[in-house]
C-alpha positions as semicolon CSV with decimal commas, in nm:
position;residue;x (nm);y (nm);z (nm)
1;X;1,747;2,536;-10,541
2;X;2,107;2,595;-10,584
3;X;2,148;2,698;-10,195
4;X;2,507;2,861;-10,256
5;X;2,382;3,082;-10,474
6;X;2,050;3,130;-10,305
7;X;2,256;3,236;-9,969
8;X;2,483;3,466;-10,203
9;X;2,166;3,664;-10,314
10;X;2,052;3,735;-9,965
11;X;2,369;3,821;-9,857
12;X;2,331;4,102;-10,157
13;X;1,995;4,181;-10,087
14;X;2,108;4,236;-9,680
15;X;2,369;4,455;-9,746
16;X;2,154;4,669;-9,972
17;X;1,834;4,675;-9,716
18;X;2,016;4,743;-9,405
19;X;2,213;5,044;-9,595
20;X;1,929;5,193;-9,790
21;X;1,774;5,154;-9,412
22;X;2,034;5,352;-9,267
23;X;2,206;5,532;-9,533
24;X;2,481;5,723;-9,278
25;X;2,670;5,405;-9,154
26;X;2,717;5,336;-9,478
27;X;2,827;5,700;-9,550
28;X;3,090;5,609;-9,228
29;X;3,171;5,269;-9,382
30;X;3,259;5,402;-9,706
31;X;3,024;5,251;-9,884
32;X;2,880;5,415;-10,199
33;X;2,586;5,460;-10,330
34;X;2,394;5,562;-10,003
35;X;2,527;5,898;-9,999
36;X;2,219;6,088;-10,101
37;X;1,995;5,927;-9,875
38;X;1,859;6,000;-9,480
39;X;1,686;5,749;-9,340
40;X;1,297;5,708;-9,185
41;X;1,368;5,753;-8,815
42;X;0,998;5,746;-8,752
43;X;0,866;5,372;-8,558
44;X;0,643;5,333;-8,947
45;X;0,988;5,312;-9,120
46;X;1,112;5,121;-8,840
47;X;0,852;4,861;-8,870
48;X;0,883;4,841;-9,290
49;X;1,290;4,762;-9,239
50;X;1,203;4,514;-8,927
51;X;0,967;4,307;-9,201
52;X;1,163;4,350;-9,461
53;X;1,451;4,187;-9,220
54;X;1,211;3,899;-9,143
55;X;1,093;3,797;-9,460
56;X;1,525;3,750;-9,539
57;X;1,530;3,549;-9,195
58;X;1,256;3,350;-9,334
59;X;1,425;3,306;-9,704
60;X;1,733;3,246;-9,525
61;X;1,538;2,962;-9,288
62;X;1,440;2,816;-9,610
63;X;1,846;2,691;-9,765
64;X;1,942;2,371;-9,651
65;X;2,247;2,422;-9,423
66;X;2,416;2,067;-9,528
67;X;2,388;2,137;-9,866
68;X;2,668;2,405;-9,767
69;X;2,984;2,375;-9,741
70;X;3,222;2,500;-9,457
71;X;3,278;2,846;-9,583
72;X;2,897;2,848;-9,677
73;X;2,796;2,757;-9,325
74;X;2,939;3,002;-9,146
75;X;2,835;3,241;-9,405
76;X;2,481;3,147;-9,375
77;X;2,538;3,204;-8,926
78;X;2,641;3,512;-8,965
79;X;2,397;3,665;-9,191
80;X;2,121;3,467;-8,964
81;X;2,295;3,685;-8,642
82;X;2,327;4,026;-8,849
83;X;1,946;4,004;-8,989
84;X;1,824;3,888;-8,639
85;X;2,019;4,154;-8,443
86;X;1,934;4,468;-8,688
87;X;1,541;4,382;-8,706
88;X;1,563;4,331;-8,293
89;X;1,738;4,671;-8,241
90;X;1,456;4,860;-8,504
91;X;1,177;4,656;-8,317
92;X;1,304;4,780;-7,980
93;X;1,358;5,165;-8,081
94;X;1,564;5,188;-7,726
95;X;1,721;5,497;-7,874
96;X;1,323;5,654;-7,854
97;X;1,391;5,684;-7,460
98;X;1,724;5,726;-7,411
99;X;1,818;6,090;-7,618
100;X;2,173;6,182;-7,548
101;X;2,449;6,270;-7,763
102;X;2,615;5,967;-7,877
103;X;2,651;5,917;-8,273
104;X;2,535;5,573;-8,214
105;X;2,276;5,616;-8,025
106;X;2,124;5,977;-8,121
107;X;2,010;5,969;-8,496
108;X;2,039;6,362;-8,458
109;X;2,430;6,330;-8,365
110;X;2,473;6,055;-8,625
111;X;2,344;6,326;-8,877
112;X;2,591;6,575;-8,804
113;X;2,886;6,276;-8,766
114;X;2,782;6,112;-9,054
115;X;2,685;6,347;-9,341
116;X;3,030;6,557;-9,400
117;X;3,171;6,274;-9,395
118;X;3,065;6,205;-9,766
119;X;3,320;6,179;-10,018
120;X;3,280;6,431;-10,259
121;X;3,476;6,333;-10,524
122;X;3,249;6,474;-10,831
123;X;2,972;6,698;-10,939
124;X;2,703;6,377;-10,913
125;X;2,859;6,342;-10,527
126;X;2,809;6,724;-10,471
127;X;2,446;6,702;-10,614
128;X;2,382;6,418;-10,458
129;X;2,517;6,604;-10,099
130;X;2,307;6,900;-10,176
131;X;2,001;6,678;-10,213
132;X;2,075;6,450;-9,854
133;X;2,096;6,775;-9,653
134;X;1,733;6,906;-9,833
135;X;1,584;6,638;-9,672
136;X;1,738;6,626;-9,321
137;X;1,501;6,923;-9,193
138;X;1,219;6,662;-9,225
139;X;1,448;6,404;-9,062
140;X;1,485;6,602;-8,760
141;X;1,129;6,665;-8,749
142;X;1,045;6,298;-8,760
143;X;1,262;6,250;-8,511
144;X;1,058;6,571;-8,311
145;X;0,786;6,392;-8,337
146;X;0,901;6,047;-8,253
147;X;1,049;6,131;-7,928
148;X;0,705;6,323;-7,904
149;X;0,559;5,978;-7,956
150;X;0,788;5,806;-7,671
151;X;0,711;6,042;-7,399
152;X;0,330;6,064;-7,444
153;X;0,350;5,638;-7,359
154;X;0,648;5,707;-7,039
155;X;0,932;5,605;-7,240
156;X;1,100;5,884;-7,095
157;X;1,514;6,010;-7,134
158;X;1,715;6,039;-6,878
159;X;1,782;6,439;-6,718
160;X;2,125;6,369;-6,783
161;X;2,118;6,250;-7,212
162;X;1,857;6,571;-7,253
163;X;2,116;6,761;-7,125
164;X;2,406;6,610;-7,340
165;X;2,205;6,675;-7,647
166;X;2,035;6,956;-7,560
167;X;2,393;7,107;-7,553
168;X;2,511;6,976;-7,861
169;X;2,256;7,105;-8,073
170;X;2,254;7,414;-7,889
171;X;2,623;7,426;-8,009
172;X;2,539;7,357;-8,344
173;X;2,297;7,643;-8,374
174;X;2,523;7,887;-8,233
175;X;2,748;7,818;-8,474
176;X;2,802;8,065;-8,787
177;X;2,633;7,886;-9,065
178;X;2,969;7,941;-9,293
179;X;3,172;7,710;-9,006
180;X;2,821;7,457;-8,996
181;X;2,985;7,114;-9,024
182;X;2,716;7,015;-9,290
183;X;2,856;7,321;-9,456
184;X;3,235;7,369;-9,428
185;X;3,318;7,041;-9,605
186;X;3,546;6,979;-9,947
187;X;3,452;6,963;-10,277
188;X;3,588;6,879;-10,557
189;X;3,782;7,042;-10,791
190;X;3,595;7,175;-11,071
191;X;3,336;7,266;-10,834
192;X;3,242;7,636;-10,775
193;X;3,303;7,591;-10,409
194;X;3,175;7,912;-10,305
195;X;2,872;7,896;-10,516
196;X;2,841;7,558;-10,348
197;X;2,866;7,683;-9,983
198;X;2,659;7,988;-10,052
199;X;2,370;7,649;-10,170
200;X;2,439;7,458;-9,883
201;X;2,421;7,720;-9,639
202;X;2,094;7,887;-9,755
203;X;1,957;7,525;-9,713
204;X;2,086;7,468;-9,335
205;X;1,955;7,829;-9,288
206;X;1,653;7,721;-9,411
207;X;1,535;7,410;-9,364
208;X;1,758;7,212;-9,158
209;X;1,829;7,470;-8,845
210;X;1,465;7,561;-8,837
211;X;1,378;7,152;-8,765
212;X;1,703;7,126;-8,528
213;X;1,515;7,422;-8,332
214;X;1,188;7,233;-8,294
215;X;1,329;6,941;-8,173
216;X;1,569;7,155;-7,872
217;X;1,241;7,303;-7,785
218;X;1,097;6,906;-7,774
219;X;1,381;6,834;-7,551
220;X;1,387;7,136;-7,346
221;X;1,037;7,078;-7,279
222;X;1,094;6,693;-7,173
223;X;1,360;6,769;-6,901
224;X;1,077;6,840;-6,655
225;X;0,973;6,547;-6,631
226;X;1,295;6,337;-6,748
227;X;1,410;6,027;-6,553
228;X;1,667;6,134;-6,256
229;X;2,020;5,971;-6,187
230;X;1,868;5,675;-5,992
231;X;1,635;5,609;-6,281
232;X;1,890;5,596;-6,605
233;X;1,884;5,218;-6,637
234;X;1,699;5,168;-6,955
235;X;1,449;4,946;-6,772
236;X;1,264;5,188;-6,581
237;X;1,056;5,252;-6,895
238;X;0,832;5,061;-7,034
239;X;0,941;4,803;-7,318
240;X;1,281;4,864;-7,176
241;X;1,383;4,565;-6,951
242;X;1,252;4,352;-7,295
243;X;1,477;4,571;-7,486
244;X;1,767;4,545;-7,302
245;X;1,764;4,164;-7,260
246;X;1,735;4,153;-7,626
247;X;2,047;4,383;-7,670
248;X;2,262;4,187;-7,437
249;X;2,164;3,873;-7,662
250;X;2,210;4,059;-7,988
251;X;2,531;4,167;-7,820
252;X;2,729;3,859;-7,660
253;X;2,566;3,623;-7,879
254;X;2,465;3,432;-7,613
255;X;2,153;3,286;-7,371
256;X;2,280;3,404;-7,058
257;X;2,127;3,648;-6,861
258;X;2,265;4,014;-6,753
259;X;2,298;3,871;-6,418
260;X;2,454;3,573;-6,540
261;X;2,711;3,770;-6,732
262;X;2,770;3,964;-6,408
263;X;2,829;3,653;-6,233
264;X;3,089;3,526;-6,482
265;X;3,276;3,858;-6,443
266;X;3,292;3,832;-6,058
267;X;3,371;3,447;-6,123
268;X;3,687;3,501;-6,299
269;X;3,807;3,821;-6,103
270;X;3,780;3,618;-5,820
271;X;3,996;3,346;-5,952
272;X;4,227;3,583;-6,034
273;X;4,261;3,706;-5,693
274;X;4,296;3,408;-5,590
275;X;4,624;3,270;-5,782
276;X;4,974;3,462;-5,740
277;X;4,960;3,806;-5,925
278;X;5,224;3,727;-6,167
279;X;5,078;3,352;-6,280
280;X;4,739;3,495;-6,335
281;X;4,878;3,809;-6,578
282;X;5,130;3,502;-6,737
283;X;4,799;3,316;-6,820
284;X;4,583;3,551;-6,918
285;X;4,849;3,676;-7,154
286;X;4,869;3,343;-7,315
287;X;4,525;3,215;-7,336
288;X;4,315;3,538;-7,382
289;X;4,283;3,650;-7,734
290;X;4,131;3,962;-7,648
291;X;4,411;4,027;-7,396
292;X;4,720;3,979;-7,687
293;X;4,551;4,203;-7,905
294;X;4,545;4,501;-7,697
295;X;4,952;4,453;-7,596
């Protein structure tokens, strides 16, 4: 096996899973070809991308490292770290019991950031628009029925995320549909653009507010019984603690625990405090690369 071109090929076949997987990053990114896609938000299409991710790790288990060379090496670490950390996050789900309105962490927020964000740059990219935002009313509805799915087994948001996204969406839906972000975007020229609006907003009329009203009432009925102030650490549901250790691995690439990490922290304010005011800035500035790049 030629392993260069063995690690090449997964690196192609990674970038095309993990974007097919999740379709409005790559809209974000830039990327093309992803732009008429939503993803499976439901823990079945979690599980698919989480094997699919495994069976890479395996392939990628499979090239011998030596047989790379420098470049190739540190190729093949960072794929390893990508694949591992992408199939961790889908296995977790934490996002199931933690609703809020964060683009990253609210697939329904990352829907509205996400999808206007599409270049559309030709009649294909309009058609292909039109299509994505016919299928988000059953994205939002698998998302419904995954929270749904969370709560029935206590992995329960927080009072104060329900809240957050509660309000968004309420704010989306009060919204007149001509001003809908998923409506009011550009198109090209060339393109009948109010022929085009009058198609996209019959659709968000249609299909898409509809589902974004089911899942507010699936919120609104989960504050109730949602996880007070004291409670918001992702741990106090079940699979959570698990999760979290997992994302503080997937994270700062390292072994060491939360408390650990906390330590460290504490550690090295500490020493600060400890040496004149002036000679700990002086060395910071010189040694920290973090530190220079935010001057």
């Amino acid at each position: 096996m030629n392993e260069a071109a063995e690690l090449t090929r997964l690196g192609a076949d990674y970038f095309q899973l993990v974007h097919t997987a999740d379709p409005l990053t790559a809209t974000q990114l830039g990327v093309s070809g992803f732009d008429h896609l939503v993803p499976d938000p439901s823990r079945d299409g979690s599980a698919r991308t989480a094997q699919q991710l495994a069976g890479l790790e395996q392939r990628l288990a499979g090239i011998e490292i030596t047989a790379l060379d420098a470049a190739g090496q540190v190729d093949h670490a960072v794929l390893g770290h990508l694949a591992g950390a992408a199939r961790s996050d889908l296995e977790h789900g934490l996002w199931e019991a933690n609703a809020s309105a964060g683009g990253y962490n609210s697939p329904a927020a990352m829907a509205y950031l996400s999808v206007p964000t599409a270049l559309l740059t030709d009649e294909d990219a309009v058609r292909g628009y039109l299509a994505r935002i016919g299928q988000l009313g059953g994205y939002f509805d698998t998302i419904t029925a995954r929270y749904q799915q969370a709560q029935a087994e206590g992995r329960i948001s927080t009072q104060v995320g329900l809240r957050q996204a509660i309000d968004q969406l309420a704010g989306h839906l009060a919204k007149n549909v001509g001003v809908d972000p998923l409506v009011a975007v550009a198109v090209p020229d060339g393109v009948d653009a109010a022929a085009f609006r009058a198609r996209a907003g019959q659709v968000v009329t249609d299909m898409v507010r509809p589902a974004v009203r089911r899942l507010l009432a699936c919120l609104e009925s989960a504050l109730p019984s949602a996880r007070p102030d004291e409670r918001v650490g992702i741990s106090a549901v079940p699979g959570g603690r698990d999760g979290y250790l997992a994302a503080v691995r997937r994270h700062t690439t390292t072994s060491l625990t939360p408390d650990e990490i906390h330590q460290l922290g504490l550690d090295i304010l500490a020493a600060f405090g400890a040496a004149p005011a002036s000679l700990a800035v002086s060395e910071a500035a010189t040694a920290s690369p973090a530190w220079r790049s935010r001057r």
